[in-house]
VEXKOLKE-357115 format. One line per 8 residues: number of its first residue (from 1); their letters; for each residue x, y, z of N, C-alpha, C. Coordinates in steps of 0.2 Angstrom, whole numbers, plus 5000, padded with zeros to 4 digits. Example, Ala and Ser with C-alpha at 12.3 -4.5 7.8 and 13.67 -1.06 7.14 Angstrom:
2
1> as> 5066 4972 5039 5062 4978 5039 5066 4984 5039; 5064 4989 5035 5068 4995 5036 5064 5000 5039 $
//
This chain:
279
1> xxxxxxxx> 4224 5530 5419 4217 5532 5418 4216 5538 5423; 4211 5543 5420 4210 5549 5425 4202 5549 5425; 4200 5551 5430 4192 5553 5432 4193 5559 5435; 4187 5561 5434 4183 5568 5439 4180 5567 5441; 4181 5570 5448 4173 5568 5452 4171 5576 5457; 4166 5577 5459 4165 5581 5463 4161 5579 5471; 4162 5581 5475 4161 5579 5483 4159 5583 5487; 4152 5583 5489 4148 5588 5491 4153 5589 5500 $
9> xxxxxxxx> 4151 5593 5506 4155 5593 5511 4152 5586 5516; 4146 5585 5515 4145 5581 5517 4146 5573 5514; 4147 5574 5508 4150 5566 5505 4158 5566 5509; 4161 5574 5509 4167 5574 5509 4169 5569 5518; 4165 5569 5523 4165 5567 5528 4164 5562 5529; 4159 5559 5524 4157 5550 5526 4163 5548 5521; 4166 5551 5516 4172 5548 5513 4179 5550 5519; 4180 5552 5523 4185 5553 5528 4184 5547 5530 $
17> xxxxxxxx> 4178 5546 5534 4177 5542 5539 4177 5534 5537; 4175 5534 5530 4177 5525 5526 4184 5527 5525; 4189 5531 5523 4197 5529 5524 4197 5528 5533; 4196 5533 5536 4199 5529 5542 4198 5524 5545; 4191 5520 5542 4189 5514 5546 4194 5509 5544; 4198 5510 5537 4202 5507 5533 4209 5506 5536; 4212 5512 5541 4218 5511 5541 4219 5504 5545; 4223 5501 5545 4227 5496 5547 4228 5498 5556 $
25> xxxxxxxx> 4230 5504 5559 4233 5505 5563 4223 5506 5567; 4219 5508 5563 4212 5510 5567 4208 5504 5567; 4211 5497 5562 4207 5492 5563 4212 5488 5569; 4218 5489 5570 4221 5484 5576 4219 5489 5581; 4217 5492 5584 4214 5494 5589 4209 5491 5589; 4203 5492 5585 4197 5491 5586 4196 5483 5588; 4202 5479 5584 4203 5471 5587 4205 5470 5594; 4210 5477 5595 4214 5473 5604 4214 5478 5607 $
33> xxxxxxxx> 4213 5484 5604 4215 5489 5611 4206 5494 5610; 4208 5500 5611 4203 5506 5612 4205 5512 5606; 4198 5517 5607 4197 5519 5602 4193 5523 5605; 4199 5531 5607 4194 5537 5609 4191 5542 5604; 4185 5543 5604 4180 5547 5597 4179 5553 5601; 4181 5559 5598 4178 5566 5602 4173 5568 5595; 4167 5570 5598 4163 5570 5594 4163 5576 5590; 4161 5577 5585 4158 5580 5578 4156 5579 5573 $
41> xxxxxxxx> 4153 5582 5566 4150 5577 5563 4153 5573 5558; 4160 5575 5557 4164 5570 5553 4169 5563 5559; 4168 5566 5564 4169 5561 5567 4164 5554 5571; 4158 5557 5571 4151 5553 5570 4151 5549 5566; 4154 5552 5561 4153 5547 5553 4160 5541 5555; 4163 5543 5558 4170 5540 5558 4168 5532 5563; 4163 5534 5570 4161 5530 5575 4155 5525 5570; 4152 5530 5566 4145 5524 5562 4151 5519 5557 $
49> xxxxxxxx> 4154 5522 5555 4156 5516 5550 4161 5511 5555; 4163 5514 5560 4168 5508 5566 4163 5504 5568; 4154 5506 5573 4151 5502 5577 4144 5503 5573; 4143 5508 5571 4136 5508 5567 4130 5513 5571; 4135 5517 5576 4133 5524 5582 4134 5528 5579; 4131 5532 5579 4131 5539 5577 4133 5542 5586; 4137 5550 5587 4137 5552 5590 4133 5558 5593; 4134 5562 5598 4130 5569 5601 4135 5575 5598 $
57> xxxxxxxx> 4131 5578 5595 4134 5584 5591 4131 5590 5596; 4137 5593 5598 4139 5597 5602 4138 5603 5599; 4144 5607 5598 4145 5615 5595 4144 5613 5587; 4143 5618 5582 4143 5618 5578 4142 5626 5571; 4144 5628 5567 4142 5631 5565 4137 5630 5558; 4132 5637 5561 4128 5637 5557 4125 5642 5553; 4120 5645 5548 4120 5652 5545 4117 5655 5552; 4117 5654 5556 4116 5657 5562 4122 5662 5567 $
65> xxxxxxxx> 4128 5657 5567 4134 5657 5569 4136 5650 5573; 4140 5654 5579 4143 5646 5581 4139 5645 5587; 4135 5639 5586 4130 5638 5590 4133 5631 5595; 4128 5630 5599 4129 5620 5601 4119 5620 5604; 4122 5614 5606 4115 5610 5607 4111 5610 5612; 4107 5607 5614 4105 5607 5621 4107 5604 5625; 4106 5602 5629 4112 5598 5634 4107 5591 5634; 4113 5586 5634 4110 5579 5630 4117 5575 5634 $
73> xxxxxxxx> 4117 5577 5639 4123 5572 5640 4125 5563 5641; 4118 5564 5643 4118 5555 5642 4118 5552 5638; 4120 5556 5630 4120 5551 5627 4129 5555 5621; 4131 5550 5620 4140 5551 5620 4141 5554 5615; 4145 5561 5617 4150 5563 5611 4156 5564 5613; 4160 5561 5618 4165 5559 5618 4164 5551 5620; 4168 5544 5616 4167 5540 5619 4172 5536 5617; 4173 5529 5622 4178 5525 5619 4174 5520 5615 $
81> xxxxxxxx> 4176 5519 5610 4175 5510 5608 4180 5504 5609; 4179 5500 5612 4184 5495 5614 4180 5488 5613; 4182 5484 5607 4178 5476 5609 4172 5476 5606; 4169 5482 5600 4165 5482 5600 4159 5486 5605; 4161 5490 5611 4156 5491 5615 4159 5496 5614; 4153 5504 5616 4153 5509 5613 4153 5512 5622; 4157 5517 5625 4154 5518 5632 4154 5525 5633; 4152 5529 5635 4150 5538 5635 4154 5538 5640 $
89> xxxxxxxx> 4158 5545 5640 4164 5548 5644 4164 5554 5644; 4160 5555 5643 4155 5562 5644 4156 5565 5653; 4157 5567 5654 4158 5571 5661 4164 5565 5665; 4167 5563 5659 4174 5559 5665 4179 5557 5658; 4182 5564 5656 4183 5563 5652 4192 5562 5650; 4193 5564 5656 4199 5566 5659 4200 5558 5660; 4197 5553 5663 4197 5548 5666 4200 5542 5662; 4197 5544 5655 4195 5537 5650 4202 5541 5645 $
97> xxxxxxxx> 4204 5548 5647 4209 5547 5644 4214 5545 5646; 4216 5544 5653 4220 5540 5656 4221 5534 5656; 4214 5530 5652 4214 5524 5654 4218 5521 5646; 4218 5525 5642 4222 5524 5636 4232 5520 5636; 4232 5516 5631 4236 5515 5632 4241 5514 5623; 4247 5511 5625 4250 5508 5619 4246 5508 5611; 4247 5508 5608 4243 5507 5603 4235 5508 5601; 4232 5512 5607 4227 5515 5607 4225 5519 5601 $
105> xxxxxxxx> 4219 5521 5600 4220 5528 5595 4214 5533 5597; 4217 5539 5594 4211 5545 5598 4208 5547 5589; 4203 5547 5588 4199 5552 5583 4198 5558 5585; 4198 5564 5584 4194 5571 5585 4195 5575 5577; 4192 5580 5578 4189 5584 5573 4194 5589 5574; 4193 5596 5570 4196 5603 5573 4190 5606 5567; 4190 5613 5568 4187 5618 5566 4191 5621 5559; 4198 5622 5559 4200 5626 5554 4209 5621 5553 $
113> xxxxxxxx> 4213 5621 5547 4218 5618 5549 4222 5624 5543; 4228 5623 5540 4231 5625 5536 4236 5621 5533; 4240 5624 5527 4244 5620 5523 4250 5620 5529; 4253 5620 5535 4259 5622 5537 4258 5614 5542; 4252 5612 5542 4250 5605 5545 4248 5607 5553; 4245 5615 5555 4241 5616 5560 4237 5617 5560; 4233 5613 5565 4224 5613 5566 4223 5616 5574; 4217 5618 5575 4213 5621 5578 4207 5618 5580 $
121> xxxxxxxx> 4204 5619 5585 4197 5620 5588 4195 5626 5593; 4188 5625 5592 4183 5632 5592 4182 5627 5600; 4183 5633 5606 4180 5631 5613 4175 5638 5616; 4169 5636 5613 4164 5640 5617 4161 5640 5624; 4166 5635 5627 4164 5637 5634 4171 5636 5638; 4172 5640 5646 4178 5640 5649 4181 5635 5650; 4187 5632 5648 4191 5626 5646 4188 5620 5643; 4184 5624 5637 4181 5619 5633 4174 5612 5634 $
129> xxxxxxxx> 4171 5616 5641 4168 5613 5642 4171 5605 5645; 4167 5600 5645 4168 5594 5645 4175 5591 5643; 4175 5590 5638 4179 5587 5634 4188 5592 5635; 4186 5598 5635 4194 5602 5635 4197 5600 5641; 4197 5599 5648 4202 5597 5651 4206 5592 5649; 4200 5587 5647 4206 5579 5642 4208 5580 5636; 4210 5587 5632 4212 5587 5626 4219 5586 5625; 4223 5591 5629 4231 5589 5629 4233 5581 5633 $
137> xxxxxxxx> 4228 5578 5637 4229 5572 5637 4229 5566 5631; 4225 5569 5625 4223 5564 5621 4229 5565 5617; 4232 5571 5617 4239 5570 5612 4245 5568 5617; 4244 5570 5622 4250 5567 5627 4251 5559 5629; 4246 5554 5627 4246 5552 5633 4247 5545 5624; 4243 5545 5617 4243 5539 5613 4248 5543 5608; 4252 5540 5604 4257 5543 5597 4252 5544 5591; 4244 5541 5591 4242 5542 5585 4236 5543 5587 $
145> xxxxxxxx> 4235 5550 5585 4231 5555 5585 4228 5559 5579; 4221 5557 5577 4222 5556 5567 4215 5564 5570; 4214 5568 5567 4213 5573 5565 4206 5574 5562; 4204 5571 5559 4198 5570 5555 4194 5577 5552; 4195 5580 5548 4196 5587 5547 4195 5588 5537; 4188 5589 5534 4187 5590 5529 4190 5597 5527; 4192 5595 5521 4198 5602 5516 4192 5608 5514; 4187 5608 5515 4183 5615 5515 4184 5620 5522 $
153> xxxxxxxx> 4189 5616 5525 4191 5620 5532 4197 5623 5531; 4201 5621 5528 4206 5625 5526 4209 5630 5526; 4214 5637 5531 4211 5641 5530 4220 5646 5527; 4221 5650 5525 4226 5655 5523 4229 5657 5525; 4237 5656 5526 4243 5659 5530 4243 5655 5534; 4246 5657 5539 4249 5651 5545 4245 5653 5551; 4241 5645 5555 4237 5645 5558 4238 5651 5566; 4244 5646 5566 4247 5649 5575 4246 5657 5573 $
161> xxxxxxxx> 4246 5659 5570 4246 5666 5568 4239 5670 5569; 4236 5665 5569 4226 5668 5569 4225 5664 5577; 4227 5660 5580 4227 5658 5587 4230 5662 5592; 4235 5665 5593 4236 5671 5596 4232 5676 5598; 4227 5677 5593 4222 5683 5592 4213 5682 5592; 4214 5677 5596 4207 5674 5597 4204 5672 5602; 4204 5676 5608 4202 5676 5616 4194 5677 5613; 4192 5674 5617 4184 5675 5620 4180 5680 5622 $
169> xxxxxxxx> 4186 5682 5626 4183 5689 5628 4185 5695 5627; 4188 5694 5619 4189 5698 5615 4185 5701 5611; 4181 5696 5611 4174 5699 5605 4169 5703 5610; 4168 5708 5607 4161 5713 5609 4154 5708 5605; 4155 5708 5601 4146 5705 5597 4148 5697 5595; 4142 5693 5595 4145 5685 5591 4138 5683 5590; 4139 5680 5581 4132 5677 5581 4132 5670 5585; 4128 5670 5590 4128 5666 5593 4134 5665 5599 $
177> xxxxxxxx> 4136 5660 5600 4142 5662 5605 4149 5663 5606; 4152 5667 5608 4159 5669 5605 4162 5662 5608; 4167 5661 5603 4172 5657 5603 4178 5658 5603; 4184 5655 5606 4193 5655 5604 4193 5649 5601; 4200 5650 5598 4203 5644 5597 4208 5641 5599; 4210 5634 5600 4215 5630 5602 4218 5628 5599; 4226 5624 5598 4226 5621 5592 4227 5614 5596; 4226 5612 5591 4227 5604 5591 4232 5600 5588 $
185> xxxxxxxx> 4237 5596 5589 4240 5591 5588 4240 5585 5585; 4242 5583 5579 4240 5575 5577 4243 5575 5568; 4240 5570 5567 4239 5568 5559 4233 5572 5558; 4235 5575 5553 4227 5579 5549 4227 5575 5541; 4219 5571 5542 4215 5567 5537 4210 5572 5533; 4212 5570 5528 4208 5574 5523 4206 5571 5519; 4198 5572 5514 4198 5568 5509 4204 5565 5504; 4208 5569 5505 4214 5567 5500 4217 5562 5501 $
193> xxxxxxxx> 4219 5561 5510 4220 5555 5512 4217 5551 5513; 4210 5551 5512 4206 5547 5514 4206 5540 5506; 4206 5545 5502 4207 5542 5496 4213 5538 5493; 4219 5540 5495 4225 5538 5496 4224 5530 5500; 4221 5531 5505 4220 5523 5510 4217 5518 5506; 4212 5522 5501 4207 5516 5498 4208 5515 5495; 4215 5516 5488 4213 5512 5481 4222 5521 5479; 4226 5516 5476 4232 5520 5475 4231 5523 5469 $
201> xxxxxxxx> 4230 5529 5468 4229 5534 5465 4230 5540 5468; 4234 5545 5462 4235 5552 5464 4230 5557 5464; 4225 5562 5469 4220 5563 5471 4225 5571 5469; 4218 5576 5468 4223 5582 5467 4215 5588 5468; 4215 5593 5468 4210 5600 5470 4211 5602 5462; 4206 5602 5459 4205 5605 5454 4201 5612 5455; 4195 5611 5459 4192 5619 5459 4189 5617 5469; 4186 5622 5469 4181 5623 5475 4174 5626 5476 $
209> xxxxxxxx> 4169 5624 5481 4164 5626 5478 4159 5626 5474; 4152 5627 5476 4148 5625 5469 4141 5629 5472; 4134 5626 5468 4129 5630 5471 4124 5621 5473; 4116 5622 5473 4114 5619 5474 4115 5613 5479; 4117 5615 5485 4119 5612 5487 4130 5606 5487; 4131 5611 5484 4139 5609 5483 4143 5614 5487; 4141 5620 5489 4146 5626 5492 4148 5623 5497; 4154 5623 5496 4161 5623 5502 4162 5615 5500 $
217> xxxxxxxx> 4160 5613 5492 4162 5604 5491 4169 5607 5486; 4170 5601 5485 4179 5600 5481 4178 5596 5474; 4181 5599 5467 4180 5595 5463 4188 5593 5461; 4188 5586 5460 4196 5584 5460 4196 5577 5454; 4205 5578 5452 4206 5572 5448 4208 5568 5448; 4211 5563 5447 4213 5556 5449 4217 5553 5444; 4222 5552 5446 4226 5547 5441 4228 5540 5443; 4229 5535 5439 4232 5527 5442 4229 5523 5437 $
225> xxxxxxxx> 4231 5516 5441 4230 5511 5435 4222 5511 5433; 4221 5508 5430 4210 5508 5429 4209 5502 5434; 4212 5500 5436 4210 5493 5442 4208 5499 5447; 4212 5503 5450 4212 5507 5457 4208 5513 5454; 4210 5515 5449 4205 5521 5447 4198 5520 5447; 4197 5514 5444 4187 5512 5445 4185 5509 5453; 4189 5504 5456 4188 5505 5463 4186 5512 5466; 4189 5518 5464 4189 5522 5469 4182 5527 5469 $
233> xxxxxxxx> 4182 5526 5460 4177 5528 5458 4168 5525 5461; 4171 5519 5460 4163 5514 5464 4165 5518 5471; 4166 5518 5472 4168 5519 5481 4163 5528 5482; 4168 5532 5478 4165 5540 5478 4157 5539 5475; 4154 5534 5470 4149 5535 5469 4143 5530 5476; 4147 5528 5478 4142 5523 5484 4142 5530 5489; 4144 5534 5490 4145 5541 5495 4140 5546 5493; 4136 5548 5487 4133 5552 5484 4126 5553 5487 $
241> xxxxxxxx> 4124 5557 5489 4118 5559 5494 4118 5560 5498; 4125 5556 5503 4127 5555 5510 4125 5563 5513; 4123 5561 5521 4120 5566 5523 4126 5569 5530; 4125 5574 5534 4129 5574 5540 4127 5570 5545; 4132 5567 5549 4131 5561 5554 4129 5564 5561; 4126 5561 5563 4125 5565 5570 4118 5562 5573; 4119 5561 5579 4112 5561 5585 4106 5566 5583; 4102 5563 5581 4094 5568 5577 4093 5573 5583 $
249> xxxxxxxx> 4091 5569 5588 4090 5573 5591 4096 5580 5595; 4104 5579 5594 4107 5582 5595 4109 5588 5591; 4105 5589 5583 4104 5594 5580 4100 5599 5582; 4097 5599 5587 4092 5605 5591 4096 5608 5594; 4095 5616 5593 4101 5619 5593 4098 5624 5601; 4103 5624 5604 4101 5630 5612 4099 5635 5609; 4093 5639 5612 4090 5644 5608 4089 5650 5615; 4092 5658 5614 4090 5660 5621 4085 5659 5622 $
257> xxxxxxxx> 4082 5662 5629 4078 5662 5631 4076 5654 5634; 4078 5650 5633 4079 5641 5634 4081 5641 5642; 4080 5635 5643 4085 5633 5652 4090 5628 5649; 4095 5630 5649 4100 5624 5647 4106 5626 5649; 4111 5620 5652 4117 5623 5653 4122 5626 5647; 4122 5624 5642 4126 5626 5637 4124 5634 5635; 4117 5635 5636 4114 5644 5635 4119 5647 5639; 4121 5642 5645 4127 5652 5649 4133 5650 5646 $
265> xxxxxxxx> 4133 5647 5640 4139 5646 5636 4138 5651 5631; 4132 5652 5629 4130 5658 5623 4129 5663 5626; 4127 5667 5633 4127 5671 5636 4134 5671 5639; 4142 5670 5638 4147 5668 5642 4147 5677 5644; 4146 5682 5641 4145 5689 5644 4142 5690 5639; 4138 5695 5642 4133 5699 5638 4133 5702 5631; 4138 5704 5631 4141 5710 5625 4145 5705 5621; 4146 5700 5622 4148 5693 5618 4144 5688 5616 $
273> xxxxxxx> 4136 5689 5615 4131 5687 5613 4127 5691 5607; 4126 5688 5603 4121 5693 5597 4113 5689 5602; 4110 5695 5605 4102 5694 5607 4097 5692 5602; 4097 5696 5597 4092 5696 5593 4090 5690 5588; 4084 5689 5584 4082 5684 5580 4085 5684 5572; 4087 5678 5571 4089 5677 5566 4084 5676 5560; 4084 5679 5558 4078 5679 5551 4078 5675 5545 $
//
């Protein structure tokens, strides 16, 4: 049997986030061990469906450029869950990734990945703020390191190749605040995988793209037995309206002229800032 379906970018995230709840290796953690969450919105979606918390959404891009929030730090965009108890590691982050162990598992995002199975993340402030001192611990220290990383992100040619040429203080102008890149290490989950975990069936990219709210969604086909092929399809139609996951209040975006620590993130120099209002 084969079906079509289409998946807006944010369906494509709370569908990531129901295959990962699903893996076997991310529900034996969440029974005995731990489970480090570095915040974004597709990894938000990942923390709601594990504990039913949304997280604090940090950086972000928007038709503005690449923005982040106001400073909100007491409430968690890097966290462990262990036991069911969600705990913010926010400003000790370094701490809690030490405290990882054996069969632990770390969640994080990335900003862009490619077909060569390299990803990246966007660090808008000097060693990535908060969270970047524990980022090579999080791949150093557990073997499963899953990526969370929707296929609208995707990007052409070979990543290491656009990593090299992305300093911070490289950019003269930036909407919003200049950024580099990092790359990041792990399993990179895609809706493709996501749908591979829930129901066995071959999942494939037919097209890209749409309007009315669809640009940067993925329209795709599906083959398998009709047991697994209609499972799959209940599953993609319970996701349909799905919104971006995040802290409401962590959507308020730092704005100049504001008092906030992340603003000397958008001011990191001068001439690396776009001043002006966005219209």
């Amino acid at each position: 049997m084969r079906i079509q379906v289409t998946l807006t970018v944010s369906e494509g995230k709370r569908l990531i986030a129901r295959g990962i709840a699903a893996r076997p290796d991310v529900q034996k953690a969440l029974r005995s061990g731990r489970i480090l969450l570095k915040g974004g919105t597709t990894v938000s979606a990942v923390c709601e469906e594990l504990c039913g918390k949304p997280l604090r959404i940090s950086g972000r891009i928007t038709p503005r450029g690449t923005m982040s929030s106001k400073e909100m730090e007491e409430i968690g965009h890097c966290v462990i869950l262990e036991k069911g108890v969600v705990t913010n590691i926010d400003g000790q982050v370094t701490g809690g990734v030490g405290s990882l162990k054996k069969g632990d598992v770390v969640i994080m995002g990335a900003n862009a990945f490619d077909n060569y199975g390299n990803a990246a993340m966007m660090f808008g402030r000097a060693l990535g703020g908060g969270p970047g001192p524990g980022l090579s611990g999080m791949m150093s220290e557990v073997s499963r390191v899953i990526i969370a990383v929707g296929i609208e992100k995707i990007v052409p040619g070979n990543l290491n190749d656009v990593i090299k040429d992305t300093a911070r203080s490289e950019v003269d102008v930036a909407m919003g605040m200049a950024v580099g890149l990092v790359p990041v290490c792990g399993e990179i989950y895609t809706e493709i995988e996501a749908i591979k975990t829930l129901a066995r069936v071959q999942p494939r990219i037919i097209g890209r793209g749409g309007i009315e709210g669809a640009q940067g969604g993925a329209t795709l086909i599906m083959d398998g037995e009709k047991k697994e092929v209609l499972r799959i399809f209940q599953i993609l139609k319970s996701l349909k309206g799905s919104r971006e996951s995040g802290l409401e209040e962590s959507f308020v975006e730092c704005q100049p002229g504001k008092k906030c620590r992340f603003h000397l993130a958008c001011m990191y120099r001068r001439k690396n800032a776009f001043i002006g209002k966005f219209d």
